[in-house]
C-alpha positions, -999 to 999 in steps of 0.1 A, spaced: -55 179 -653 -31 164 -671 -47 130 -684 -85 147 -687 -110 135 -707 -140 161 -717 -179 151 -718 -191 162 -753 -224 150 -754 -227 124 -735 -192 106 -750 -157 114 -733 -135 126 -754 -92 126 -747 -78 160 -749 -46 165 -774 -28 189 -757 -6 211 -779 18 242 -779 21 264 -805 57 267 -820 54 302 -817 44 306 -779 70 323 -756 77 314 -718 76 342 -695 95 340 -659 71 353 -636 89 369 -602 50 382 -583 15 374 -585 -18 393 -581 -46 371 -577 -80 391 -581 -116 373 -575 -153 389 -585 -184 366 -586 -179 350 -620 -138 345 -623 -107 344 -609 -80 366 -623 -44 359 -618 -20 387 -633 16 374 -634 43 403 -632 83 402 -639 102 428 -617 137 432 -634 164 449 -606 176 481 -616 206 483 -631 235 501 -608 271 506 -623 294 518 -595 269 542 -573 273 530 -533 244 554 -527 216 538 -538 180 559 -535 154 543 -558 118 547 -546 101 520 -571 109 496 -596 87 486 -629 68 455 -625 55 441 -660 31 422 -669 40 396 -683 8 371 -686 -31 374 -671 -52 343 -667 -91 343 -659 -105 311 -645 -138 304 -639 -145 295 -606 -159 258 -610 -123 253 -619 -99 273 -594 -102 242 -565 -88 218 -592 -61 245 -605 -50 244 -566 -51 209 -563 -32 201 -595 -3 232 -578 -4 215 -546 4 180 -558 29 198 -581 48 215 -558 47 186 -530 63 161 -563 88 189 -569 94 192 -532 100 150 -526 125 150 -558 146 180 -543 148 164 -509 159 128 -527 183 147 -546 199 163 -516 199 131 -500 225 119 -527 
């Protein structure tokens, strides 16, 4: 996904990827990944732990989990969004192992 190249009328054309200076990061701790006939929806949610001063007696029936970004995707592009993860996490997976190995 990184190096693509989009058809526009017949020519390919490189893609300039950018980032607004403005644009936050979010850290994501869950996922809900949602599916209907015409897109895939993946809702990314932060759960912050409570904050406990001092109590050993902890009863807390929930915690807040906030939404911190939603994607849609169309489903003609959901295989290649796995792919590209998948390739991703196995890259991320070989470095960690290499730098154990150290």
């Amino acid at each position: 996904m990184a190096n693509k190249k989009v058809g526009v009328k017949g020519k390919e054309v490189h893609i300039d990827w950018h980032f607004p200076e403005n644009m936050t990061s979010k850290y994501a701790t869950n996922l809900i990944v949602q599916h209907n006939e015409h897109e895939f929806v993946l809702s990314f949610f932060e759960i912050a732990p409570p904050i406990v001063l001092g109590q050993k007696d902890l009863d807390i029936d929930s915690v807040n989990a906030e939404c911190v970004s939603r994607i849609v995707i169309a489903p003609s592009r959901i295989e290649e969004f796995i792919t590209v993860l998948q390739r991703n996490l196995e890259m991320y997976k070989t470095n960690i192992l290499d730098e154990g190995d150290k």
